[in-house]
C-alpha atoms as an extended CHARMM CRD file, in Angstrom:
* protein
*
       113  EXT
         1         1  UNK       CA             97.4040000000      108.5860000000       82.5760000000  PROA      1               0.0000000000
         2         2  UNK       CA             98.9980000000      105.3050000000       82.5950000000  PROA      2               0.0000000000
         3         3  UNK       CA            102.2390000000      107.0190000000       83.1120000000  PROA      3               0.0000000000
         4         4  UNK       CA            101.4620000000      108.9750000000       86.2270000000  PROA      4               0.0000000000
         5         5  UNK       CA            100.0480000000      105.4950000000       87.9650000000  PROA      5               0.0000000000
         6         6  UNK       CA            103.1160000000      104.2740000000       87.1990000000  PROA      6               0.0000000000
         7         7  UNK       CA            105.1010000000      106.2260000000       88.9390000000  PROA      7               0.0000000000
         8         8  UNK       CA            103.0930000000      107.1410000000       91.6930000000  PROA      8               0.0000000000
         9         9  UNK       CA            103.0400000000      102.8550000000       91.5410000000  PROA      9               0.0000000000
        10        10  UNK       CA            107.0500000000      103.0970000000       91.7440000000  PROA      10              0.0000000000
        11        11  UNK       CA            107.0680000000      105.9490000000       94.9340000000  PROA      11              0.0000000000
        12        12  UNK       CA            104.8330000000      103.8700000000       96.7400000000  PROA      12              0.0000000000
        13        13  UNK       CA            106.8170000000      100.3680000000       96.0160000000  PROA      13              0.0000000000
        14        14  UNK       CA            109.7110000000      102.6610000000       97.3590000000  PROA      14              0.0000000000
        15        15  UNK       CA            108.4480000000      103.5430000000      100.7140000000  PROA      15              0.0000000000
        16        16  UNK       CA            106.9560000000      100.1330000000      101.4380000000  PROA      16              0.0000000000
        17        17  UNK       CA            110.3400000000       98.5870000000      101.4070000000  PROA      17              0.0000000000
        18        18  UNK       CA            111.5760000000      101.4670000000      103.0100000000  PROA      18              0.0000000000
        19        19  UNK       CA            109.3410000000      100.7550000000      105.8840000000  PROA      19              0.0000000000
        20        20  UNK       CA            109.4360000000       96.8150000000      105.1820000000  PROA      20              0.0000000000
        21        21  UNK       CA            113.3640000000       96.8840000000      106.3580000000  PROA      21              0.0000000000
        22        22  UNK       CA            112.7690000000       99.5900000000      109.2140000000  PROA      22              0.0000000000
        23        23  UNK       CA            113.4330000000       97.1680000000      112.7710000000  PROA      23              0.0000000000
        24        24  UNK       CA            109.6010000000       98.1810000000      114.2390000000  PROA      24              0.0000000000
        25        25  UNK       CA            106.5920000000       96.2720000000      113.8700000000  PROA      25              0.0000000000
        26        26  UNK       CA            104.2390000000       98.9660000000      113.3060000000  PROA      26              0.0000000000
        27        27  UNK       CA            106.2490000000      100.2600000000      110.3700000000  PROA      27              0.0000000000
        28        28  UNK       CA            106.4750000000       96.6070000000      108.5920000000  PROA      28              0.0000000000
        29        29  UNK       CA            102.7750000000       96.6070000000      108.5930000000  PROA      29              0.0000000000
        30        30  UNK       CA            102.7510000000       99.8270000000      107.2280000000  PROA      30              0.0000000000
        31        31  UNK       CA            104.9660000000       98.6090000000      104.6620000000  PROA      31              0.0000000000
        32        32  UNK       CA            103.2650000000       95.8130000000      103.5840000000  PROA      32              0.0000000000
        33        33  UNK       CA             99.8510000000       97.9680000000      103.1510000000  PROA      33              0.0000000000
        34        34  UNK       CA            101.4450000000      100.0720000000      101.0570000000  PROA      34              0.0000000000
        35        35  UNK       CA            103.1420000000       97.7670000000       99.0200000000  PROA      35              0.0000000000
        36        36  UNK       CA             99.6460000000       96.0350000000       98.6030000000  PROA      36              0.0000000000
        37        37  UNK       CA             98.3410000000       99.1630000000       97.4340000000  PROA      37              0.0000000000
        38        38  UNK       CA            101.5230000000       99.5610000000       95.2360000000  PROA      38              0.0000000000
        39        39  UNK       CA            100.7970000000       96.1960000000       93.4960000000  PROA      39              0.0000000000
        40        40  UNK       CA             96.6700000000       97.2190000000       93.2780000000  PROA      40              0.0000000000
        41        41  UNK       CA             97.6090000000      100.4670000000       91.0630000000  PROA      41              0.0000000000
        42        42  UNK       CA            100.3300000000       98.9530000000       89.2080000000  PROA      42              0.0000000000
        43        43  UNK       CA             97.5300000000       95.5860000000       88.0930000000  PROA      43              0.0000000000
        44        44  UNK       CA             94.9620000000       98.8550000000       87.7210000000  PROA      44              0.0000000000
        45        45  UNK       CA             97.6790000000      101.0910000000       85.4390000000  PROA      45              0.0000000000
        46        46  UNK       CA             98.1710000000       97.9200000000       83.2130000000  PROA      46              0.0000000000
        47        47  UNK       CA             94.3480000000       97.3280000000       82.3420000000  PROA      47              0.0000000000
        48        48  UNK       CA             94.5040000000      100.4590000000       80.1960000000  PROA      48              0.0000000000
        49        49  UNK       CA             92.8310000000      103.4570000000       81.9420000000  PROA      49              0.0000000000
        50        50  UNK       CA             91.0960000000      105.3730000000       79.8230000000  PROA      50              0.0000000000
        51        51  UNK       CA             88.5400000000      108.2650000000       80.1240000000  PROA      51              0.0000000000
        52        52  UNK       CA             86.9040000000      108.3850000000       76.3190000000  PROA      52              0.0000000000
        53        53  UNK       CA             85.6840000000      105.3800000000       76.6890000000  PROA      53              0.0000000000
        54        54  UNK       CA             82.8310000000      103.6500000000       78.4290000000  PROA      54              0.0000000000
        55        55  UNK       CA             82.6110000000      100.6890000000       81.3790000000  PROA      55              0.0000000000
        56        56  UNK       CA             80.0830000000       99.1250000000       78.8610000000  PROA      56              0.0000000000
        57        57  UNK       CA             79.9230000000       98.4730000000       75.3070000000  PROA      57              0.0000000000
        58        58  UNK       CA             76.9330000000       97.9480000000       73.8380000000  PROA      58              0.0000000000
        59        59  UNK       CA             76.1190000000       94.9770000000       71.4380000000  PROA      59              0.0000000000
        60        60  UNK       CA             78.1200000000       95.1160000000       68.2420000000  PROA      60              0.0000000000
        61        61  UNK       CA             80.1380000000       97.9400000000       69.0860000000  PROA      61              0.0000000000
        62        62  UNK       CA             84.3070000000       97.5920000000       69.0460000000  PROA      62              0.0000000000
        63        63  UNK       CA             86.3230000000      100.3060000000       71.4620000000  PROA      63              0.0000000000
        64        64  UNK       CA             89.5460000000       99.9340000000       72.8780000000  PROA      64              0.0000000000
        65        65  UNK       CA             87.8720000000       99.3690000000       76.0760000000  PROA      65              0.0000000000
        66        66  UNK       CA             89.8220000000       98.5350000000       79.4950000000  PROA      66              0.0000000000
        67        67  UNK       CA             91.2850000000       94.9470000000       79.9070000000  PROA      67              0.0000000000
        68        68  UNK       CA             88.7780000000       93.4340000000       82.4390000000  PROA      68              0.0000000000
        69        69  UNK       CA             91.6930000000       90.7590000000       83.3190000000  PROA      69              0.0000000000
        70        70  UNK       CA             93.3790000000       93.5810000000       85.6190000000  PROA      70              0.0000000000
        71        71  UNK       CA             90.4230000000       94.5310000000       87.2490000000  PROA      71              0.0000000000
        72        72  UNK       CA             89.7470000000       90.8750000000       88.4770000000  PROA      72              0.0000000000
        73        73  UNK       CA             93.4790000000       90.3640000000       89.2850000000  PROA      73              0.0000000000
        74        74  UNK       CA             93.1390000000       94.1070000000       91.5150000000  PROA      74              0.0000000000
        75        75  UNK       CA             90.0280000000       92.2780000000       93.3410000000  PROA      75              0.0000000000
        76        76  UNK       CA             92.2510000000       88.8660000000       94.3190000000  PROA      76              0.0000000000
        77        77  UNK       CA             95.1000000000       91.4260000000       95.3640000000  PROA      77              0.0000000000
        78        78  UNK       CA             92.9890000000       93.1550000000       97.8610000000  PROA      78              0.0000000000
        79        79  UNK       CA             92.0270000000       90.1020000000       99.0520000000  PROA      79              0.0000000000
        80        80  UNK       CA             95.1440000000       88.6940000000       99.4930000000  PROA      80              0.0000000000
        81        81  UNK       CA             96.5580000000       91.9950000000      101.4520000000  PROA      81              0.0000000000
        82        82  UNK       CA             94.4010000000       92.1210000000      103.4120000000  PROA      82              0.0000000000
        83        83  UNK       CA             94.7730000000       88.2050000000      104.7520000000  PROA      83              0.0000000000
        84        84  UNK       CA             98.3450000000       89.0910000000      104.5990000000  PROA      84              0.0000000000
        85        85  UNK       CA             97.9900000000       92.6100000000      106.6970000000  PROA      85              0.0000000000
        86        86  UNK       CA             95.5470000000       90.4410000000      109.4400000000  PROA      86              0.0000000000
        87        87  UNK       CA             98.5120000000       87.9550000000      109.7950000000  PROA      87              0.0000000000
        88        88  UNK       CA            100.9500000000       89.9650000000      110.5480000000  PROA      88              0.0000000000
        89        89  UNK       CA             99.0050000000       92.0390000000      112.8900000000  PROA      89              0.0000000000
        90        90  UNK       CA             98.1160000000       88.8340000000      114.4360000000  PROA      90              0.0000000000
        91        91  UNK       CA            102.1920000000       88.1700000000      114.9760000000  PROA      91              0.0000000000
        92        92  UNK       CA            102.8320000000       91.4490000000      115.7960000000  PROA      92              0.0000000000
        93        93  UNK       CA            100.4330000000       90.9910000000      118.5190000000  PROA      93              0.0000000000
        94        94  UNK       CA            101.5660000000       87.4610000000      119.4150000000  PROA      94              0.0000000000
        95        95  UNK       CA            105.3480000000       89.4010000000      119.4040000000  PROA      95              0.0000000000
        96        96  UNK       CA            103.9700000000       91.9830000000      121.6200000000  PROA      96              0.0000000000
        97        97  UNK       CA            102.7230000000       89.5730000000      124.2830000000  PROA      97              0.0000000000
        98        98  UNK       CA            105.4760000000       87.4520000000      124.9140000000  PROA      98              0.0000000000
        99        99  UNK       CA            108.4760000000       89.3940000000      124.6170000000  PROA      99              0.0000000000
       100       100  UNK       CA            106.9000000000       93.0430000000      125.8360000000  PROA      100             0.0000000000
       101       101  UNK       CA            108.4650000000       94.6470000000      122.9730000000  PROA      101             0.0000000000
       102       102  UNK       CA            107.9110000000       95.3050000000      118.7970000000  PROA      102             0.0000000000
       103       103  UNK       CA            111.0040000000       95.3970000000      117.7630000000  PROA      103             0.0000000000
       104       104  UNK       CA            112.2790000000       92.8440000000      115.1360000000  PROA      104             0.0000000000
       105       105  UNK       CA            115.7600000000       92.4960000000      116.0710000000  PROA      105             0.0000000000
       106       106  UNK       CA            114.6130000000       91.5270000000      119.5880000000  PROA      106             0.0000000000
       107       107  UNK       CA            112.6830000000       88.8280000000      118.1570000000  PROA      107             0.0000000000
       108       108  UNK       CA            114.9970000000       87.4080000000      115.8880000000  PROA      108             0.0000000000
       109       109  UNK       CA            117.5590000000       87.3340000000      119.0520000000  PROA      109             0.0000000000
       110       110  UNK       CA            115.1930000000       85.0620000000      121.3440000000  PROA      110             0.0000000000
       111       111  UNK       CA            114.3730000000       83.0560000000      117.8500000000  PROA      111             0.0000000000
       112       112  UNK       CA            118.2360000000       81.8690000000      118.2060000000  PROA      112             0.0000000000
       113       113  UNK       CA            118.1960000000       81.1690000000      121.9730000000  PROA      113             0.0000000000
């Protein structure tokens, strides 16, 4: 199981920077969701997913149970991708309005005016 997260993990860190160095916008938002999401699976895949064993363990009982570390860390890194999605919609939007376009290299040639 941990295997197939993985990879699916890897496909999806491959089209967010595909769509991180496209020149629009819309698909560098895209790209940073998805690499989000990328880095959410990947925390998930390392906290040992497992279906023979249960959430909880009762009192006294020892099972290779799943590493409750990742599932806090997957928590902060929603958290944080989403802040980091709402900023970048914000300058996309910001973009948008004073230079009537959303394309990067357009902004990056009035930057060095």
């Amino acid at each position: 199981m941990e295997v197939m997260l993985t990879l699916v993990s890897g496909i999806l860190f491959a089209c967010g920077v595909f769509c991180l160095l496209d020149g629009h916008f819309i698909k560098v938002v895209f790209g940073s969701i998805i690499l989000s999401n990328a880095v959410n699976l990947l925390f998930f895949a390392m906290g040992r997913v497992d279906r023979d064993t249960p959430a909880f363990i009762g009192r006294g009982e020892v099972l290779q149970a799943a590493n409750p570390l990742s599932s806090a860390a997957v928590l902060t890194s929603i958290v944080i991708g989403f802040s980091l999605t709402a900023f970048i919609i914000a300058l996309m939007f910001r973009a948008h309005e004073q230079l009537s376009s959303l394309e990067v290299n357009e902004v990056v040639k009035e930057e060095s005016k």
